[in-house]
C-alpha angles and dihedrals in degrees: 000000000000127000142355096209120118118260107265128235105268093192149350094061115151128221076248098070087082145057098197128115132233079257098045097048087051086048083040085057105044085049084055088051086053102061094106089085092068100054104267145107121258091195092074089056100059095093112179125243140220132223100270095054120093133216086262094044085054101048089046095058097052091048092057091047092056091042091057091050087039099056102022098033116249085243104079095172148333137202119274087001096116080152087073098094123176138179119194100164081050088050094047100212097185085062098058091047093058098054092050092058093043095041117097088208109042094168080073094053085055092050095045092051085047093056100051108115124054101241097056097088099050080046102053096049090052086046088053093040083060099046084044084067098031088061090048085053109267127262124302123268117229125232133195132062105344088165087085128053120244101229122203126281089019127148109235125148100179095052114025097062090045088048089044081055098052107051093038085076083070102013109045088179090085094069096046117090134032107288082062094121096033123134090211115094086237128190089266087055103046087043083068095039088053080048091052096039094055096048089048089054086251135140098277086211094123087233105127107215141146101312101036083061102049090047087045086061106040101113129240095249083062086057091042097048092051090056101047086045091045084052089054096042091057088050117109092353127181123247112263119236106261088234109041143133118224126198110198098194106199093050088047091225132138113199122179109207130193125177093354087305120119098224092169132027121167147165119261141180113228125185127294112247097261077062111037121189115239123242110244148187111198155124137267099228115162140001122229111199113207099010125203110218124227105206111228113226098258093057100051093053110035093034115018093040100069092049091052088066097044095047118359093168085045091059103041080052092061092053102271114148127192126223138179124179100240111182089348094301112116097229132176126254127199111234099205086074097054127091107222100192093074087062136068137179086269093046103036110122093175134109119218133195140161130234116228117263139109100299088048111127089230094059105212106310138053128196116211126217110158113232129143088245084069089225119167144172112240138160115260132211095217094079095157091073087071084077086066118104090207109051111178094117094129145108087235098284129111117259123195138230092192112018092161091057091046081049098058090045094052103047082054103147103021099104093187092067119064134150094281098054085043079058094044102057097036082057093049085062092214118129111248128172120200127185115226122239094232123018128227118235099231124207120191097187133166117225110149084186120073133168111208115179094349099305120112102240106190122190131182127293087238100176090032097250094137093059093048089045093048083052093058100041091052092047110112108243106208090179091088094077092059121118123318134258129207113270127210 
């Protein structure tokens, strides 16, 4: 799972295979120490050496170690994370290797692979800005009753002077002026919450609930982690296609790029973490104007069951049909003659879809992109979710803010079809399904870092693969000390 570095020498190495001077290996070694500051671990990189190695030999080795993480990312793979993409053939590592055993400065060529992508230096700074802390001792938790929102001008010891606290370690305004020590969440204060809350991607509305808490307590080592794992991801990356839509999931955020220019960005819903959406690579091949929707399995007996019993006429009034397989025949049932109590998610033998229309959960388009996930961008009736700062309200599909826009952009090229004829057949109501002339490479990823005009902009971890990717990329790899290779 781990690495997609080449194996190092483990002996036999001369005082030639290298240009570098006595000065310039110390130098070579302090740069390895430093690692750190790249997000990885030096550690990794102290491979031990046997008697016939020399001080030069050593050094070398774990340069090489760290050039090949450096340039090709320590994280090779991981399960499910077809995002992940790397190139080695496109980074080139042999010619790295080569340059660190000609160069009589190697410390530079391990300055130059860490500096690759663009984002590394905005991320590193952040990265040293949270250590900074870290080292300091991080930021207080706080503590109390974090189930009610604080609302502005309240009156509230136990938390206020925690919260004050907290956000001083990165907002020392809080701290300045008279009403310092107040137990009123006073203006001053919620000036720094609305700061907060906007770096975080929340609703800058000063109101602490649920989520600003949560944010508020998230550690530092959490911050720090994201970062380290945002500088490996960008390592020995593929080329994007030129034309392409990325979904970053964590950020919630659909952006349509062509020739290196975002054309389209957009809000979107993605799945909650009990149902994630995959990560995909994929391609927008074909439109369906006024879906019906078949109901997976999941779906009809955790979420539509229990609406059934409340309000079986209701349903069938939303386009919600009914069906049971009778002598092998799939025939409908109405629900306002069944009695839902006598069924449950475990115990549910019925097939449910829904009939085109205006309450359909699909809205009125679907964008097609063939998985077996069967995962799919559509419109949504529920337009008012797209106000929320935490969008993971779906199934696992994507849902979007402005369909109409994505379906401009996609029938690009295709002169018979404009806005009016789009309006023309939604209003029809009949299902039709075209293929586009030229499909769209699709890319659902996961990158809870991103840098945006230069500014590190960081959300939540939301299905916890961070976490799994920091495990891996601390994990020790013993397989560089396998058997040699020929150097240049």
């Amino acid at each position: 799972m781990l690495g997609l570095g080449v194996t190092v020498l483990a002996a036999g190495m001369s005082c030639r295979a290298s240009a570098a001077s006595r000065a310039a290996l110390e130098a070579l070694a302090a740069r390895v120490e430093a690692l750190g500051e790249d997000g990885l671990d030096p550690r990794h990189y102290d491979l031990p050496g046997g008697a016939a190695l020399t001080d030069r030999d050593a050094t070398m080795r774990r340069a090489e170690a760290a050039l090949s993480d450096l340039v090709l990312g320590r994280v090779a793979s991981l399960p499910g994370r077809v995002d992940i993409r790397r190139d080695a053939a496109r980074a080139n590592f042999p010619a790295w290797r080569e340059r660190l055993f000609a160069s009589s400065d190697p410390a530079s060529v391990l300055d130059q692979a860490a500096a690759l992508h663009p984002d590394t230096a905005p991320i590193n700074a952040e990265l040293a800005r949270f250590r900074a802390i870290a080292a300091r001792g991080g930021w207080p938790l706080i503590e109390g009753n974090l189930a009610s929102t604080l609302e502005p001008d309240a009156l509230d010891a136990a938390r206020v002077g925690q919260l004050r606290a907290r956000l001083a370690v990165l907002d020392p305004e809080v701290l300045r002026g008279a009403a310092a020590e107040s137990a009123v969440y006073d203006a001053q204060l919620q000036a720094a919450v609305r700061r907060f809350q906007a770096e975080e991607g929340l609703e800058a509305d000063g109101r602490i609930g649920r989520l600003t808490w949560a944010a508020l307590n998230t550690p530092v080592e959490t911050k720090i982690g994201q970062l380290r794992v945002a500088l490996d991801m960008r390592r020995g990356l593929a080329a994007p296609p030129d034309r392409r839509i990325d979904v970053n999931i964590p950020h919630f955020r659909l952006r349509l790029t062509d020739a290196g220019r975002v054309v389209l960005d957009m809000a979107v819903i993605v799945g909650r973490p009990d149902r994630q959406t995959p990560m995909l690579d994929v391609r927008l091949v074909a439109v369906q104007f006024n879906p019906p929707w078949g109901v997976p399995d999941r779906n009809a007996r955790e979420d539509l069951l229990p609406r059934f019993r409340r309000e079986p006429g209701r349903m069938q009034a939303l386009g919600y049909r009914l069906y049971r397989r009778i002598d092998g025949e799939l025939t409908e049932i109405d629900a306002t003659t069944l009695d839902f109590s006598t069924y449950s998610k475990d115990r549910f033998p019925f097939i449910i879809r829904q009939d085109p229309g205006e309450a359909n959960a699909l809205g009125r388009i679907k964008f097609v992109m063939p998985n077996r996930d069967d995962i799919f961008m559509h419109d949504t009736p529920d337009r008012h979710l797209f106000r929320r700062p935490d969008r993971a309200f779906s199934s696992g599909c994507i849902r979007l803010e402005r369909p109409m826009d994505l379906l401009s952009e996609a029938f690009n090229g295709m002169p018979a079809w404009n806005r009016e004829r789009f309006d023309r057949v939604l209003e029809s109501g009949a299902t039709q399904g075209i293929s586009l002339a030229r499909a769209i490479p699709v890319r659902l990823h996961y990158d809870t870092v991103m840098v945006e005009a230069g500014n590190v902009v960081m959300r939540r971890d939301i299905y916890g693969l961070d976490a799994a990717y920091l495990r891996a990329l601390d994990a020790p790899r013993s397989e560089r000390l396998a058997e040699a290779t020929p150097r240049p």
